[in-house]
C-alpha positions, -999 to 999 in steps of 0.1 A, spaced: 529 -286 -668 523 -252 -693 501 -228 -676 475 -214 -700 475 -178 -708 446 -158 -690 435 -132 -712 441 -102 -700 420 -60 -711 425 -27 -697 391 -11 -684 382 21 -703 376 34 -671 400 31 -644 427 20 -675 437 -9 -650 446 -46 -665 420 -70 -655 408 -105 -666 387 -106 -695 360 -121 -674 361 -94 -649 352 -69 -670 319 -60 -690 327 -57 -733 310 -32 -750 307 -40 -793 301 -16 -818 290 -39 -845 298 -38 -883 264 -23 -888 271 6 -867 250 -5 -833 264 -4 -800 252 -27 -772 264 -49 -745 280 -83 -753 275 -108 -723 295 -137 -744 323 -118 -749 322 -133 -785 301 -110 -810 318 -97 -843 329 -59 -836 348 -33 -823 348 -41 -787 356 -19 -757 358 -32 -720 349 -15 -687 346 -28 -649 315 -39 -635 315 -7 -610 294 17 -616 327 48 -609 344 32 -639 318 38 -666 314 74 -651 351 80 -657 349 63 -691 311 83 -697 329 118 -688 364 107 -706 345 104 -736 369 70 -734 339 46 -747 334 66 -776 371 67 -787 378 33 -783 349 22 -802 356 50 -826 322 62 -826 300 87 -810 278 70 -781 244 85 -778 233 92 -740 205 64 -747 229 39 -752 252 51 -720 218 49 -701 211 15 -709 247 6 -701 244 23 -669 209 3 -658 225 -31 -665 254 -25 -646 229 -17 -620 215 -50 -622 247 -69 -624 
């Protein structure tokens, strides 16, 4: 029997290889607005990072977010990233 590929991302983070559904995407859509994507599915630029609250520290001082989505990422935005992780 095949096995079926599990996708697999690297966390902007901790740069580690993870399951897709490990990790939380971040999308940067077409019209320019960034925000959380819980489907994993939205049209965008998307960006991944663990569900730990270290990793989108690293990625918030890395400025990591902001090159992988190729856009700058207003603190507003980081802080409403940072309050959902907290209630994941």
């Amino acid at each position: 029997m095949v096995q079926k590929k599990v996708p697999q991302r690297m966390c902007v983070g901790c740069q580690e290889m993870k399951t897709k559904k490990e990790l939380l995407r971040i999308v940067r859509s077409p019209e320019g607005e960034i925000f959380i994507d819980p489907t994993g599915k939205k049209a965008g630029r998307g960006a991944y990072v663990c569900k730990a609250m270290a990793c989108m520290e690293s990625a918030y001082k890395g400025k990591r977010l902001e090159k992988a989505l190729k856009q700058s990422v207003s603190p507003e935005v980081y802080a409403q990233i940072q309050s959902q992780l907290e209630s994941l």
